[in-house]
Every structure is written in structure tokens, then in C-alpha cells.
C-alpha angles and dihedrals in degrees: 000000000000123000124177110212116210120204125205125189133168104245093210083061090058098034081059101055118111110237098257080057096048099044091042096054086043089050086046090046097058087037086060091038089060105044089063094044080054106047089039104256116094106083100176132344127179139163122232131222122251126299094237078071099059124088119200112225118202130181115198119155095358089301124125113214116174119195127203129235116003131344099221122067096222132108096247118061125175117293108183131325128235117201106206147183125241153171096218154330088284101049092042089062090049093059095044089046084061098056103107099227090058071084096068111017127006145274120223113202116205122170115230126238114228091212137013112264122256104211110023121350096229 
């Protein structure tokens, strides 16, 4: 089964990482990435841009607003995605518990339809 693991991070934690930190977890982080190619069960994995980058489009009555930055008022905002593999709910929480930002942020594991739903999406 598919999950789509979500990471969230406070920009302003990893702004304030010394270098050895940052290129150590980033070091950790590919190591990580690879580990799961090679096993089978990373699918896909990318980081995102800033937040300061997103705008959030909304359609309501016909009208188009966009809003700038990020949508949610909170402190973590996405970081990067990674689209894995898995046996199960168990083991897809394993894999994203190993992911070395979960440290210092957190990992939201969703699984992942394989088809939009006929009658109710959820």
C-alpha cells in the first residue's frame, strides 16, 4: 500500500542550525533517502521551497482570491514530501519515524487512495 508522508519543520529550527548540523542532517537525510530506493519503498521524495514561497488559490462564488505565504497560522509548515511503499500502517510509520527530520519537526502519514471515490471521498 501507498502512504504519502508529509514533513513539517519550523524553518526558523533549521535556519538556526550551524553548518556541520545542516550538512550532517542533510548528509543523514540522502543517506536515508537511499536506504529506502534501495530496499523498494521510497517512491518519490522531494523537498519544497519556503513557505514564504506558497500561495494559497481559492475559488468560492465564481471568484479567484490568492493568498500569499502559507495558508495555516502555525509555526511548522510542510517541508518536502516522501511517497512510500509499505506493508502496512505499522510499518509506514516505522519508515517515516526514521526519517531524521521526525527529530526536529514532524512526519504526517496519510495512506493514499488508488482512485477517487464514487460515491463520498472519505
Amino acid at each position: 500500500m501507498k502512504y504519502l508522508c508529509l514533513a513539517y519543520e519550523e524553518e526558523s529550527t533549521l535556519s538556526d542550525l550551524s553548518e556541520d548540523e545542516w550538512r550532517a542532517l542533510r548528509a543523514e537525510t540522502l543517506a536515508y533517502v537511499e536506504a529506502l530506493r534501495s530496499s523498494g519503498h521510497l517512491l518519490e521524495a522531494r523537498p519544497l521551497q519556503s513557505a514564504t514561497q506558497a500561495s494559497m488559490v481559492r475559488v468560492r462564488d465564481g471568484a479567484i482570491t490568492v493568498t500569499d505565504g502559507p495558508f495555516a497560522e502555525t509555526k511548522e509548515q510542510i517541508g518536502g514530501y516522501f511517497l512510500i511503499e509499505a506493508d502496512g500502517f505499522d510499518e509506514a510509520l516505522r519508515i517515516a519515524a526514521g526519517w531524521p527530520s521526525a527529530r526536529i519537526g514532524s512526519i504526517e502519514v496519510r495512506p493514499v487512495l488508488e482512485e477517487l471515490g464514487a460515491e463520498k471521498r472519505y
